[in-house]
Legacy VTK file of the C-alpha trace (Angstrom):
# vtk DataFile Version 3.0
C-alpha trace
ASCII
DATASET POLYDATA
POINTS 116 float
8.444 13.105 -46.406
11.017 15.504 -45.918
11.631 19.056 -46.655
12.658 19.303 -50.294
10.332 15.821 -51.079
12.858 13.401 -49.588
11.970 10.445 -47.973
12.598 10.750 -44.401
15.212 7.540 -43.457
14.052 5.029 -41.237
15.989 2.141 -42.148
18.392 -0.048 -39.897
21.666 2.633 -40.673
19.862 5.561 -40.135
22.146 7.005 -36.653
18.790 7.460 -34.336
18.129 3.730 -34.966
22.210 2.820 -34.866
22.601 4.918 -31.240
19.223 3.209 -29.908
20.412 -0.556 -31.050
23.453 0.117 -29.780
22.028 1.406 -25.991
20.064 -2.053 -26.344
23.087 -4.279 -27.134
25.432 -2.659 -23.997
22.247 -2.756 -21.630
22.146 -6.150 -22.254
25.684 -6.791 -22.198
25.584 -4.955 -18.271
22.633 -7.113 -17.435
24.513 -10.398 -18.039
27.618 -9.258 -17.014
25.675 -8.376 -13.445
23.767 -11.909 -13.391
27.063 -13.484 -14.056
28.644 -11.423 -11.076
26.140 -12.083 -8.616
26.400 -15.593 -8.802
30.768 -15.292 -8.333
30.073 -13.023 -5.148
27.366 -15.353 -3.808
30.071 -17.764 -4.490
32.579 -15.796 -2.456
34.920 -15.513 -5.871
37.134 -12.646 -6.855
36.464 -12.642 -10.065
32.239 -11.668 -8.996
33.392 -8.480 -7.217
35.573 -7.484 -10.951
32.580 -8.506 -13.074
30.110 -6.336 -10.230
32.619 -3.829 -10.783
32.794 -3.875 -14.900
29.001 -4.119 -15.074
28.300 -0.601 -12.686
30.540 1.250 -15.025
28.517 0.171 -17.953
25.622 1.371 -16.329
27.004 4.519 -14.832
28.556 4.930 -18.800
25.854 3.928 -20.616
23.350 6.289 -18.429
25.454 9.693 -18.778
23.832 10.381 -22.067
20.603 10.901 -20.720
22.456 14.377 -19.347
23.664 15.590 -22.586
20.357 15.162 -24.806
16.600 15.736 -25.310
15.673 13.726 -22.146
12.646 14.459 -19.964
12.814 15.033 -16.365
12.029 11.180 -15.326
14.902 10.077 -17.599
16.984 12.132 -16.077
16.071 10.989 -12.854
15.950 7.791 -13.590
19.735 7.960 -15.196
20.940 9.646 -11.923
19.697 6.725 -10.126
21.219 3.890 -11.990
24.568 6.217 -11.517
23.906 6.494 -8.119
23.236 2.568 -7.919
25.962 1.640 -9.881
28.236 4.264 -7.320
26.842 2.213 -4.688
28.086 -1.610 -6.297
31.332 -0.232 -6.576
31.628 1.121 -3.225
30.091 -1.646 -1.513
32.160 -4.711 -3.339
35.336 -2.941 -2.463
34.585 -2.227 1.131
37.219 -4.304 3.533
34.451 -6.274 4.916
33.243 -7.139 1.425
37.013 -7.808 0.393
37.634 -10.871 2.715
34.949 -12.803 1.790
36.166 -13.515 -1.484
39.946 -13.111 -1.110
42.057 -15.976 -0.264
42.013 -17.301 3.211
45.894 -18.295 4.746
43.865 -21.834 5.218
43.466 -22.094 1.634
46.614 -21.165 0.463
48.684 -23.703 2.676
46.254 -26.221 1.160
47.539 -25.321 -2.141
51.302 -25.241 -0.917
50.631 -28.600 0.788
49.607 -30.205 -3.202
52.680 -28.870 -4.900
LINES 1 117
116 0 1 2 3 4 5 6 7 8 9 10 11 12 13 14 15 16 17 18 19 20 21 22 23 24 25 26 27 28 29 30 31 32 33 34 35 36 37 38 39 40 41 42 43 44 45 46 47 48 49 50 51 52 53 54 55 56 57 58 59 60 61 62 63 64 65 66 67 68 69 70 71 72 73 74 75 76 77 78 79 80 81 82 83 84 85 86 87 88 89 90 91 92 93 94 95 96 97 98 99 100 101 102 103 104 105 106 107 108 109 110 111 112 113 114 115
């Protein structure tokens, strides 16, 4: 109980337990989102390097609230690193070697000229 005899809320809509499910659902969300990328770049596809890109930001978002709350030192650290990480996705996928392996080779697009 409470101060005043209230019953301390720990029920679905109580904001601790909305913020936490909430964490849950967008971690998830990034994790997909990543499998789901790695399988376009492995593929050489474009749209792998956007969805590589879009899941790093949810991480690098999603971990910035460790800075601005009770957090111990080791979740801290371990938010840093997933920035760091996700820094290190974005960098990487949009590095000019990394670029022409999934853009469009001149091969392929006289191919597609060649249909029409």
């Amino acid at each position: 109980r409470g101060m005043g005899g209230r019953k301390m809320g720990g029920g679905l809509l109580n904001p601790c337990n909305i913020l936490r499910y909430l964490g849950l659902t967008v971690s998830i969300l990034a994790l997909l989102l990543g499998i789901i990328a790695v399988i376009g770049l492995l593929k050489g596809k474009k749209w792998g390097a956007v969805w590589a890109i879009v899941a790093a930001l949810l991480v690098a978002l999603t971990s910035i609230s460790a800075f601005f709350g009770f957090s111990t030192g080791l979740t801290i650290g371990i938010a840093a690193a997933k920035i760091i990480l996700a820094i290190a996705v974005i960098t990487l996928v949009l590095l000019p070697a990394a670029r022409r392996v999934y853009s469009p080779r001149e091969e392929d697009l006289l191919l597609d000229e060649d249909e029409i």
